[in-house]
N, C-alpha and C positions, 0 to 999 in steps of 0.2 A: 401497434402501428409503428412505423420504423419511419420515425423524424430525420432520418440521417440520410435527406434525399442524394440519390444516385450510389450510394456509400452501401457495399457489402458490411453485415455482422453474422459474428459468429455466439450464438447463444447456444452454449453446452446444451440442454435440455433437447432442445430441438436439433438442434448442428450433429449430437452424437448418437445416430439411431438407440435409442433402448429396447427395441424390438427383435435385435436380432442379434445375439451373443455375440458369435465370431467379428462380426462387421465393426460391433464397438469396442471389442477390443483392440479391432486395426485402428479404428478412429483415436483410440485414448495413446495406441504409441504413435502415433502419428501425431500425436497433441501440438507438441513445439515448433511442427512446419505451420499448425493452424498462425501459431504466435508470431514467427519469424513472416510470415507473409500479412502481419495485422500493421496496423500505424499504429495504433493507441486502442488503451483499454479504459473504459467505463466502469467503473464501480459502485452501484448505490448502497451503501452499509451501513446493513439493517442489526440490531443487535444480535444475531447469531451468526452471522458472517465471520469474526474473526474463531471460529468454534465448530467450522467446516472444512473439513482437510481439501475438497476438491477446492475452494473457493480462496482460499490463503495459499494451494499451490499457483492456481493458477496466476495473482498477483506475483510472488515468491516469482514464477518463472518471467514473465515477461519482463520482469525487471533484470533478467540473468541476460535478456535478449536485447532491451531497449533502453532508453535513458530514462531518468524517472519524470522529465515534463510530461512522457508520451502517457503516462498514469493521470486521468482524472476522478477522482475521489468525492462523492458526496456523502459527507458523515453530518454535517450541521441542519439538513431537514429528519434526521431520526435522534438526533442526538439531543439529551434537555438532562436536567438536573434528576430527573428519576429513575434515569437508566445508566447515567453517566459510569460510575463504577461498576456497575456490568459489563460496559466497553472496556472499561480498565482493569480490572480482573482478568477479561479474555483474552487481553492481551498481553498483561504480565502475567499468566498461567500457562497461556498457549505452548503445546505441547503435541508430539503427531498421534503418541500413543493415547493423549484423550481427544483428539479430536472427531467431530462425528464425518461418518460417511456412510449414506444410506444405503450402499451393496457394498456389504466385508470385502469382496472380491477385487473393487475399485480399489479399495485402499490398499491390498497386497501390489496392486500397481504401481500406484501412488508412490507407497513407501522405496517402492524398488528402483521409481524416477528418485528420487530424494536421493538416494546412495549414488544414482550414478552422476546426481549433477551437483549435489553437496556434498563436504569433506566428514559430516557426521549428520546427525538427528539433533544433536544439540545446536550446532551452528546453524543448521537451517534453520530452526526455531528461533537464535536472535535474530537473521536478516529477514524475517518474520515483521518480530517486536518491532522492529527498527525500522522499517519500510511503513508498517500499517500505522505508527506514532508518527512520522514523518508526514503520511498523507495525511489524516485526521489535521494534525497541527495546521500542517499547510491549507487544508482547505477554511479552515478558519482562518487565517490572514491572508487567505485572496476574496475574503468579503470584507471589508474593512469597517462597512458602517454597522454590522454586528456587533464588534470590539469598538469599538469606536475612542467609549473612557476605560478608563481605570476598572472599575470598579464592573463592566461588562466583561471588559477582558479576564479579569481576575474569574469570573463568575463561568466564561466558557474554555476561557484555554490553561487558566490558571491549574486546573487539575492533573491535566495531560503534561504540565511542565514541572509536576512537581513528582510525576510516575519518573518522568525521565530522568532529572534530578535523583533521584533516588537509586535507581538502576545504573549498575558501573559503564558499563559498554555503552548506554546511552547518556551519559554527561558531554559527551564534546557537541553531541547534537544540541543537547539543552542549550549548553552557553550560545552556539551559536544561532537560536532561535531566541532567544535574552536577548542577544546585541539588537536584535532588530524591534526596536519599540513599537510596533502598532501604534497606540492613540498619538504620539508625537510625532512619527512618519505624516501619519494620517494628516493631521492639523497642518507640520507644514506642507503638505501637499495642497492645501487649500481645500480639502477632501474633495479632489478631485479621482477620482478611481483611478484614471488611466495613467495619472502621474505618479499615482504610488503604486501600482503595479509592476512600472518600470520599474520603480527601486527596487519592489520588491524579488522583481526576476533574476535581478540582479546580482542581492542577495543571496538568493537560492542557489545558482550559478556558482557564485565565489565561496560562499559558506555552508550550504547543506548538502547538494547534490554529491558534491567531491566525496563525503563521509559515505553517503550510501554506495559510492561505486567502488574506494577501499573497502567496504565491506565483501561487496561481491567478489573482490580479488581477492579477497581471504578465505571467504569460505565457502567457495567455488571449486569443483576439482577438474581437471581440465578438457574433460566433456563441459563442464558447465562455460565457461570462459568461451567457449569456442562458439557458443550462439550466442555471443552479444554483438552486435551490429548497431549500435550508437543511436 
């Protein structure tokens, strides 16, 4: 059922006939007009998502196209302590040469958009890393009573800040997801949502967003560059 009254979606499955060879492969180059003509993309990530080449391209692109608020990301109703470093493995491994793709064929595609819209296989694969730890993290600080103390925060983001920490190209993200303290935000906000929210957009704005959009100027080649639209 489609909750998003009056609102067109585009759902690959159904949006890209499978029926009929020739057609889907107009549909699959045609991919980036689906994206440049979208507002925002929905993600719910399930733990094999970061480990599916169509599903990390299709994030990978619309961020080439759009800003990253227009990404919303739901990792914290699949995510728990038993699968936790399964997310994190996927995504400090993620890689195009293992990723899955259930017709060979699509991912000769796939990989041939990658070339023409990234400077390498490697570099798409950080703004990958770095995009997919960005949203995870972030969607966890846009629920604040989740994290709320110490000792929850430590328990669900503490992991993903310590992947980043650890990862060179992802340290300047880490510090600047550090500077923003959740439970003390929170508190002085009176744990009001809406008031820490603003901080928190805020935040994101002055100190996250900027990093993920040098990236894309880096490791974009100028096919890539030329479908971003803000």
């Amino acid at each position: 059922k489609n909750y998003l009254i009056g609102a067109f979606t585009f759902y690959a499955p159904q949006s890209i006939p499978q029926y009929d060879g020739q057609l889907k492969v107009q549909c699959i180059s045609s991919f980036e007009g689906f994206i440049k003509s979208s507002y925002g993309l929905i993600v719910l990530l399930s733990p094999r998502y970061p480990k599916r080449l169509w599903c990390v391209y299709e994030v990978a692109c619309f961020l080439c196209t759009k800003a990253m608020d227009r990404v919303f990301i739901n990792h914290r109703s699949f995510g728990c302590d038993k699968n936790i470093q399964i997310y994190i493995d996927a995504v400090r491994n993620f890689s195009i040469d293992t990723c899955e793709c259930k017709v060979e064929f699509d991912k000769t595609i796939l990989e041939a958009k990658v070339s023409q819209y990234y400077t390498s296989k490697e570099d798409f694969a950080c703004f990958v890393q770095a995009a997919l730890t960005t949203l995870i993290v972030r969607d966890y600080y846009s629920y604040p009573p989740m994290i709320k103390t110490v000792a929850l925060f430590d328990e669900y983001v503490g992991p993903w800040l310590a992947f980043m920490e650890e990862t060179t190209f992802l340290k300047d993200l880490h510090r600047a997801f550090v500077d923003f303290d959740v439970p003390r935000v929170y508190e002085e906000s009176d744990f009001d949502d809406p008031t820490y929210m603003t901080k928190l957009q805020l935040h994101l704005g002055e100190n996250v967003y900027p990093m993920i959009n040098a990236m894309r100027l880096e490791y974009c080649t100028q096919d890539g560059l030329s479908l971003y639209q803000g």
